[in-house]
Structure formats: structure tokens, C-alpha cells
C-alpha positions as CSV (number, residue, x, y, z in Angstrom):
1,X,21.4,-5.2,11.8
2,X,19.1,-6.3,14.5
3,X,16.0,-7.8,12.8
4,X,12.6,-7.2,14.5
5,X,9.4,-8.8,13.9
6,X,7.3,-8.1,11.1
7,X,3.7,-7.2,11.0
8,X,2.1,-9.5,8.2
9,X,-1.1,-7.8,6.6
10,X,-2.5,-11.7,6.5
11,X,-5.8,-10.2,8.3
12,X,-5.9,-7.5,6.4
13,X,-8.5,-8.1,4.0
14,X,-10.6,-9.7,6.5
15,X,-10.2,-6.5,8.5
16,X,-11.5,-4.9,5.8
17,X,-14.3,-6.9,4.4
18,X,-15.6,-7.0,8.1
19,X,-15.5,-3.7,8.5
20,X,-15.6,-1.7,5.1
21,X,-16.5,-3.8,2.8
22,X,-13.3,-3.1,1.2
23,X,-13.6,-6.7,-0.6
24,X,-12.9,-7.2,-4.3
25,X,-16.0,-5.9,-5.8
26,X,-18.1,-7.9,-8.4
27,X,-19.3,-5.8,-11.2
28,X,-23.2,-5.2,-10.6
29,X,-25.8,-6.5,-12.7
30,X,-26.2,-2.6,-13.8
31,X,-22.7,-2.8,-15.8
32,X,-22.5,-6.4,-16.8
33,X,-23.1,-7.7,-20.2
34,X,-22.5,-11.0,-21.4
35,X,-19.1,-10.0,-23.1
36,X,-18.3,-8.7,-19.6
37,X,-19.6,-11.6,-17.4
38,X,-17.4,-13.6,-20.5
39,X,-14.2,-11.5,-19.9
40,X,-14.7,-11.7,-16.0
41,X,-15.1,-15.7,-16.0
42,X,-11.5,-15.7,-18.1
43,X,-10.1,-13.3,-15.1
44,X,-10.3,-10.1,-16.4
45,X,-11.0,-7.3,-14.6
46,X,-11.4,-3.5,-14.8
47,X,-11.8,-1.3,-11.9
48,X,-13.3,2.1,-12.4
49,X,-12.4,4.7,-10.1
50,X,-15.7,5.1,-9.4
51,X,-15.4,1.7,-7.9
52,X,-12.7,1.8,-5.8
53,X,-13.7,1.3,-2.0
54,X,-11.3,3.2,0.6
55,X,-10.7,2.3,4.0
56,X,-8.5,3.3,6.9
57,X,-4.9,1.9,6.4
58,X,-4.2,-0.5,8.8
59,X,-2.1,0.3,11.9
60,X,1.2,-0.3,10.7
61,X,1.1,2.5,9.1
62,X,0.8,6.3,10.4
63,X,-2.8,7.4,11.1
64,X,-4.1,9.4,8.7
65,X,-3.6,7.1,5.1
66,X,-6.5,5.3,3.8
67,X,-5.8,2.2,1.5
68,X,-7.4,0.1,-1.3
69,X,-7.0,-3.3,-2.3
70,X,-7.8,-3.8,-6.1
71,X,-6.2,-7.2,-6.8
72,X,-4.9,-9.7,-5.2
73,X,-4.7,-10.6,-1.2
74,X,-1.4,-8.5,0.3
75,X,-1.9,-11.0,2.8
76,X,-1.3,-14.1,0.9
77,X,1.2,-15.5,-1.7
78,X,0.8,-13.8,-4.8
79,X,0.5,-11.2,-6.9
80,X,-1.7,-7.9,-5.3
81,X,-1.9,-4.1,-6.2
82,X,-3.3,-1.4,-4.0
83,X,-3.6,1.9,-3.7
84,X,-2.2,4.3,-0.2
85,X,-3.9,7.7,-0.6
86,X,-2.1,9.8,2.1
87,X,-2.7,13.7,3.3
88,X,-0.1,16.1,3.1
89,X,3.3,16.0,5.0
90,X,2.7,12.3,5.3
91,X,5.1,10.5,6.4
92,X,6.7,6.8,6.8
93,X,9.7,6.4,9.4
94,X,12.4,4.0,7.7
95,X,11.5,0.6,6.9
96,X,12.3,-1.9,4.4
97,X,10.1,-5.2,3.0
98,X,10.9,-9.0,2.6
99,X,10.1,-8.5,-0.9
100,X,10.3,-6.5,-4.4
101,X,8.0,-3.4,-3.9
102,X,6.6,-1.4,-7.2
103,X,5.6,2.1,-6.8
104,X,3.6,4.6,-8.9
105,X,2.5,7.5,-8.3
106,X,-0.6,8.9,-8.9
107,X,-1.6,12.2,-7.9
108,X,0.5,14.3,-5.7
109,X,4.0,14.3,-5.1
110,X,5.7,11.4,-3.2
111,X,8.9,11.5,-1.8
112,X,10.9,8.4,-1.4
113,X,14.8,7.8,-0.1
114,X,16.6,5.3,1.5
115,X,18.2,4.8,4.7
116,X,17.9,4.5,8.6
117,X,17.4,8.0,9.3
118,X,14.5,10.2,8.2
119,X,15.8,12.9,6.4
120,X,13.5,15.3,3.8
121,X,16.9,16.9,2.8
122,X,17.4,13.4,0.6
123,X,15.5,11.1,-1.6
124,X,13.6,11.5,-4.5
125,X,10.6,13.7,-5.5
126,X,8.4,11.6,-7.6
127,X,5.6,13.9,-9.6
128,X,2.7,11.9,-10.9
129,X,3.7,9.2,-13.5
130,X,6.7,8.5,-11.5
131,X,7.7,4.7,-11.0
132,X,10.4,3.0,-8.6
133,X,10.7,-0.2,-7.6
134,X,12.5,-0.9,-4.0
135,X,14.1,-4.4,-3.6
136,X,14.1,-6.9,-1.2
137,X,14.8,-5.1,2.5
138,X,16.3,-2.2,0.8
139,X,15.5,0.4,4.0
140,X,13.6,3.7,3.0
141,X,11.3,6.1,3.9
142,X,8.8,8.4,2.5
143,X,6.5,11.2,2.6
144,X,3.9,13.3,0.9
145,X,3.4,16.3,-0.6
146,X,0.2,17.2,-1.1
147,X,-2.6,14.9,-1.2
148,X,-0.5,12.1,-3.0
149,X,-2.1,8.7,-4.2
150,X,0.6,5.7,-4.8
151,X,-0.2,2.7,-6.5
152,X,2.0,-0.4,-4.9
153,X,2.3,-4.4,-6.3
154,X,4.8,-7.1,-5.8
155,X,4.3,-10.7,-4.6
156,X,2.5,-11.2,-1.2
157,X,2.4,-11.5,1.5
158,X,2.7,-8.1,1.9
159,X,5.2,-7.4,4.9
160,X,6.6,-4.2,6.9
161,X,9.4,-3.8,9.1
162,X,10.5,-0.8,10.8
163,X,14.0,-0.3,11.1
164,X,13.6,1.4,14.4
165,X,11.1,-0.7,16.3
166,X,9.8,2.7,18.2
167,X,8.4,4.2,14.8
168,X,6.0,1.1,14.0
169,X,2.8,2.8,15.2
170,X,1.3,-0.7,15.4
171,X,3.5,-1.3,18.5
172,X,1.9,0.7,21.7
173,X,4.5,2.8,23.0
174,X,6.7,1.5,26.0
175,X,7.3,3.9,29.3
């Protein structure tokens, strides 16, 4: 298996505070209480949808999906969760990560499989509720039916690596 390099999301969150604002959000002084500002100093934390701050994915990743960080820095060691909200007939070309990936779905239907080759004839159909967890540089692919939102954590950094180097849409296409 020829390994290629792998597009670390390390200035991902500095992508995104600079230019959405997509940083963790402190509760504003409209919601807080003292209970709250007690439970947030012990490090708990509730996000409300309401709350939730969407950006554009970043380009490893087919236009088109917008992402949210809700804990955590993928970019870092550690734990993170975020959320990929992608359109309909999404999809991602084979590819497989350095480390544990959990999956749930959300809304929508996603479709996951594994394997080098992009096939919708295989793989999984995961309705809302669904959860999968994909190990270490297992190789998959996926894609959407419907507007589908996924909710993915593991330990950061956060890492993806294409299987066939022409698919990462990161990489400008060679002539």
C-alpha cells in the first residue's frame, strides 16, 4: 500500500475562528446563572443547537459540506467531536484515518463502506440513530442521502488520507 501524505486539520480551528468565528462559544451573559458559570468552571458544557456555528468544511473534503466544531481541537491531541452536515448525493472518495473514528448519524441517511473503490452498490445505510465506529486506517468511503448530518469524535489530531491521492480535493489537480 503506497502511503501518501496526510492533510492534518492542525489549522483548522484557526481557519475558522479567523474566518467564521466557528470558535468554542462561551455561554452569553443572557443564559448564564451562577449554577451555570459553576458547572462551566468544573468543564461542563452544553451546546444548544441554537448555538452551533457552521462553516465551510475545509478543503480536504468535497465542496459542498459545512462542518462544526463543538469540543475539542481536531487539530490537536485529544479528545474533539464535530458535526459534517453534507447535501444530498454527497460523497467521500476512499480514505482511511490514523486513528479510531466514531460516527453518528443525525439526520438524513448516511452511507458508509469500506474499501479502495467507490462503490454505492456496497456499504451500509445508516438512518438517524445509527452509530459505527471505523478503526485505525481501516479504508472507506461514504455518501449522503438527503441532507444528512453526522456527528464524528475520536482522539486528535484529526487526520485524512485518501487512498487514491487524485480524489483528495485539497491537492490541485495535475495535467
Amino acid at each position: 500500500m503506497r502511503r501518501t501524505p496526510s492533510f492534518r486539520l492542525g489549522l483548522l480551528p484557526l481557519l475558522f475562528a479567523a474566518s467564521t468565528g466557528l470558535a468554542l462559544q462561551k455561554a452569553s451573559p443572557a443564559h448564564s446563572s451562577s449554577a451555570a458559570t459553576a458547572d462551566h468552571a468544573a468543564g461542563h458544557k452544553v451546546v444548544s443547537e441554537a448555538d452551533i456555528a457552521w462553516a465551510d468544511a475545509p478543503p480536504i473534503l468535497p465542496p459542498g459540506a459545512k462542518i462544526a466544531v463543538l469540543q475539542g481541537d481536531p487539530g490537536k491531541p485529544g479528545m474533539y467531536t464535530m458535526r459534517l452536515k453534507i447535501p444530498d448525493g454527497y460523497k467521500v472518495a476512499a480514505h482511511w484515518h490514523p486513528k479510531a473514528e466514531q460516527l453518528t448519524v443525525l439526520t438524513g441517511t448516511f452511507h458508509l463502506a469500506t474499501g479502495d473503490t467507490f462503490d454505492t452498490a456496497k456499504g451500509t445505510a445508516m438512518k438517524v440513530g445509527s452509530f459505527a465506529v471505523m478503526p485505525a486506517k481501516m479504508h472507506h468511503y461514504a455518501w449522503a442521502e438527503g441532507e444528512t448530518v453526522v456527528q464524528a469524535s475520536g482522539m486528535g489530531p484529526f487526520q485524512m488520507v485518501y487512498v487514491d491521492p487524485k480524489d483528495d480535493p485539497s491537492k490541485p489537480a495535475k495535467k
